[in-house]
C-alpha positions as CSV (number, residue, x, y, z in Angstrom):
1,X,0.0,0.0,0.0
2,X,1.1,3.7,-0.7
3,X,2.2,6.3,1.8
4,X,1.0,9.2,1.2
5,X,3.9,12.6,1.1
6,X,2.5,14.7,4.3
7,X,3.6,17.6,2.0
8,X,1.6,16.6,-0.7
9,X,-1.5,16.0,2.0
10,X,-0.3,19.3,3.3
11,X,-0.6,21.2,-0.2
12,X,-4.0,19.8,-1.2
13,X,-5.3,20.4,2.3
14,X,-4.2,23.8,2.0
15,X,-5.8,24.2,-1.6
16,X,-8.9,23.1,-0.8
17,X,-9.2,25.4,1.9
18,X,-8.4,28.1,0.0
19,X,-11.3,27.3,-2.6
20,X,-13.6,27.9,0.5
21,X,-15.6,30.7,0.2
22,X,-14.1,34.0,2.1
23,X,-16.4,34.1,4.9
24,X,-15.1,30.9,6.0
25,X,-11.3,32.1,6.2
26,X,-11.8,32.8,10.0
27,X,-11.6,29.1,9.9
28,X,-9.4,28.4,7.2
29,X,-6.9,26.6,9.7
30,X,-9.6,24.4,11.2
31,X,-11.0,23.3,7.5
32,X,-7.4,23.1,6.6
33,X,-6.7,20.5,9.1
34,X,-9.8,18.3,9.1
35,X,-9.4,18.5,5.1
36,X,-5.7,17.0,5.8
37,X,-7.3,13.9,8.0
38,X,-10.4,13.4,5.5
39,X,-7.7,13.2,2.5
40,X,-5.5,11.1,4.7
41,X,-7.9,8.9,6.3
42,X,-9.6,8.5,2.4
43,X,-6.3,8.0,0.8
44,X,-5.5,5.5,2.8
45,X,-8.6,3.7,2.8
46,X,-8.3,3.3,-1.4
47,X,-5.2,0.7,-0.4
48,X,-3.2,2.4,-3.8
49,X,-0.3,1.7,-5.3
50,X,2.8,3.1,-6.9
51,X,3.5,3.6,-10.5
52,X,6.5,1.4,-10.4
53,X,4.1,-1.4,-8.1
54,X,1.9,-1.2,-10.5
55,X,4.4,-1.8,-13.8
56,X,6.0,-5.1,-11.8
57,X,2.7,-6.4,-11.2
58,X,1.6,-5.9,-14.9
59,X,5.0,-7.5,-16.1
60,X,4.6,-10.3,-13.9
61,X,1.5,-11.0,-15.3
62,X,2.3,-10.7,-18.7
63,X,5.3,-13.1,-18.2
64,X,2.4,-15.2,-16.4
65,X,0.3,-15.1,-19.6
66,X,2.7,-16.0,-21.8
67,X,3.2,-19.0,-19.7
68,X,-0.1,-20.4,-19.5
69,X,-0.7,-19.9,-23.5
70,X,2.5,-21.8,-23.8
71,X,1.3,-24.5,-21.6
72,X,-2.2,-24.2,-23.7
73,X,-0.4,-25.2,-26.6
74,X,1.6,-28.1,-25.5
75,X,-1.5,-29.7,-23.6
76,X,-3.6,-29.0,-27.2
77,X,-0.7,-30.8,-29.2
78,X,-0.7,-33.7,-26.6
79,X,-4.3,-34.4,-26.7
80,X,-4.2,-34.3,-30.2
81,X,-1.3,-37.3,-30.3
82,X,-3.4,-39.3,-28.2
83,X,-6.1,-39.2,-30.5
């Protein structure tokens, strides 16, 4: 599972609350901070990946592919002998 960057928690927080309206900036460090545990807590709860995770897993299943169909074929020509 991916760790999320506290900065980059930390910058999104801060950018949402700074999309809230202006009569909420009196409490633009209280939104700021439960904005940082929603995205954190939410983030989290998705169970992500990285990018490079991701790639080895898709390679390694390729590679697993390839196998099977390879197996595919050798079972198909040995049923076919035995007929």
């Amino acid at each position: 599972m991916k760790q999320f960057d506290p900065k980059q928690l930390d910058d999104m927080a801060r950018h949402l609350a700074d999309a809230m309206p202006s009569r909420l900036s009196g409490l633009s460090d209280d939104i700021e901070q439960a904005l940082r545990h929603t995205l954190a807590s939410t983030l989290n709860r998705l169970d992500l990946v990285t990018r490079e995770e991701f790639d080895v897993q898709a390679a390694v299943l390729l590679c697993t592919r390839e196998k099977l169909e390879a197996l595919q074929e050798i079972v198909t020509q040995m049923e076919q002998q035995d007929r």
